[in-house]
N, C-alpha and C positions, 0 to 999 in steps of 0.2 A: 684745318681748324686749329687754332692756336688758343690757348690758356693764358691768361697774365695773373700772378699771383699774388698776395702780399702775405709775407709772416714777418713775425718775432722770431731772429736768431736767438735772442736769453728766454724766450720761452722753450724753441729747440733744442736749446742747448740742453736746459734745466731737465727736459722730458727724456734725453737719451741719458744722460749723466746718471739719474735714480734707474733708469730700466737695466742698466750696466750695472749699476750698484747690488742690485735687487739680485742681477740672475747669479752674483757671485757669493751671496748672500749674507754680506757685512752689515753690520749696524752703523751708520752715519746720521752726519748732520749735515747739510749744504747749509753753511754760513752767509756767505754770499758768490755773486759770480765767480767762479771759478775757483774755490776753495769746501773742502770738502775734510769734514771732520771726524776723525773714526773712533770709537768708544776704545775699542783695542789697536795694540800695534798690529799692522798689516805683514803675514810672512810676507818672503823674497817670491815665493810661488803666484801668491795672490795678486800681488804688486804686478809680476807680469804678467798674469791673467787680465789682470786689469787693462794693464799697456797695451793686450792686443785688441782686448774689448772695445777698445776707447780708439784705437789708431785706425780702424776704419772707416770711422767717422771723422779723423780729420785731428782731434782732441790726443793731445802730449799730454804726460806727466809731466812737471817742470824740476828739476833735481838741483837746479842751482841757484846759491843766494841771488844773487843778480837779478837773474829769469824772472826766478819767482817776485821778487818784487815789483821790476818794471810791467810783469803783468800786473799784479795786484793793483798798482798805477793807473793802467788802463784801465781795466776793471772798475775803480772809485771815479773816474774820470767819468765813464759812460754809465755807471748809476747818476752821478751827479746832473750829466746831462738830461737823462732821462726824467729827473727826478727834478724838475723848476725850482720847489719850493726850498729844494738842498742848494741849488745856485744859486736864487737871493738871499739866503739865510748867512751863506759861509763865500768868502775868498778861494779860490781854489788851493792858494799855497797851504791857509789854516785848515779847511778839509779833507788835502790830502795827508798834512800832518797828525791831525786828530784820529783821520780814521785809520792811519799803518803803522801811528808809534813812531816815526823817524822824524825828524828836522826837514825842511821843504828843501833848505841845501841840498843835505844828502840826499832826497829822492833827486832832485834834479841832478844832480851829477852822474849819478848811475843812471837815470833817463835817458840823459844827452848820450852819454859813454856809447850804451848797448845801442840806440835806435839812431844816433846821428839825428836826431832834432830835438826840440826841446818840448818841455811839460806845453811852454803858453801856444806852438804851433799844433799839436796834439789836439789841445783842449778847443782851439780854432776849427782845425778838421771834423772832429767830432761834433761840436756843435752844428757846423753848415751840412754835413752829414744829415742830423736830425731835423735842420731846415727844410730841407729837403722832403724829409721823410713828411713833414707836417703839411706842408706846400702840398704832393703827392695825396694827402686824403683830403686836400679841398674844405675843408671846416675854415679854417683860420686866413683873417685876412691879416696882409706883411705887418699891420700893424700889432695885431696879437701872437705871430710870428715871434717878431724882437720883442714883445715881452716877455713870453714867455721862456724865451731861450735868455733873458738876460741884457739882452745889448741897448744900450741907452736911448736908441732913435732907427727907425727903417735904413734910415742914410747910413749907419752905421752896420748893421745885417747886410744891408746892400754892397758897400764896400767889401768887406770880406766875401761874402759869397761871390763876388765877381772875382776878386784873384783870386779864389780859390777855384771855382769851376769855368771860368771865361764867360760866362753868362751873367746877369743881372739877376735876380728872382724873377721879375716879372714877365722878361724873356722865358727863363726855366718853366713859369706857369703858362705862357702863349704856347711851347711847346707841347707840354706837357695835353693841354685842353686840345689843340690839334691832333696829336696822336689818338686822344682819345677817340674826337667826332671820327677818326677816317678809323678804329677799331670797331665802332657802334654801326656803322654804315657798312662792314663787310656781312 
């Protein structure tokens, strides 16, 4: 017998983050993904109490300017994604400028630098990523797909999710509906 699942990584995420938090018994604030604010300085003990707390589930410390930003990056990337009404309101370069305090320059240089691609190939993946994931709960037809992801027209969504995954959308949902019927039938 087989299981197929669906969760929320930032809900995982968020739930092991405060349980870790909690058993080492700091006072914090979780600001947003992936940053995490302490009322007092953390000794060097704590800190790597932390490190191992957190390194079995997969979750780094980040110690370096860079790091830490190119995450913070992603992190404002996949809120924004997540978040529709923040991708019609804002440009991605103006939102991720607004929301880290840098020049869209400067994030993208250090972007490019550390990951070899760029902010707008990220922000592409990311989105057909979440296409994906919307396709997958069967609510939304491709129409309400690219609007809600932002993208000007289906033809549009379509194009990209094709280079990006070698499939069409509508392919990706024939399969997807096929999998299902031969799941429902075992």
């Amino acid at each position: 017998m087989k299981l197929y699942l669906k969760y929320d990584i930032n809900k995982i995420f968020r739930k092991i983050l405060e349980e870790q938090l909690d058993k080492i018994g700091v006072h914090y604030k979780i600001n947003r993904l992936g940053e995490v604010e302490f009322n007092n300085s953390l000794s060097s003990q704590t800190i790597k109490e932390l490190t191992t707390l957190l390194s079995i589930y997969g979750i780094d410390i980040i110690n370096d300017h860079k790091s830490e930003i190119v995450q913070r990056i992603k992190d404002a990337i996949t809120e924004m994604i997540n978040d529709s009404s923040i991708e019609r309101q804002f440009k991605t370069s103006t939102y991720l400028s607004e929301s880290l305090g840098y020049s869209y320059t400067y994030l993208s240089n250090i972007f490019s630098e550390s990951t070899y691609t760029s902010i707008e190939s990220f922000v592409i993946l990311k989105r057909i990523d979440r296409a994906k994931s919307l396709i997958l709960e069967n609510r939304l037809t491709l129409t309400e797909v690219a609007y809600t992801l932002g993208y000007s027209s289906v033809a549009h969504l379509s194009g990209q999710f094709k280079k990006t995954t070698g499939l069409t959308p509508t392919s990706f949902q024939r399969i997807i509906k096929e999998r299902n019927k031969e799941l429902n039938t075992l």
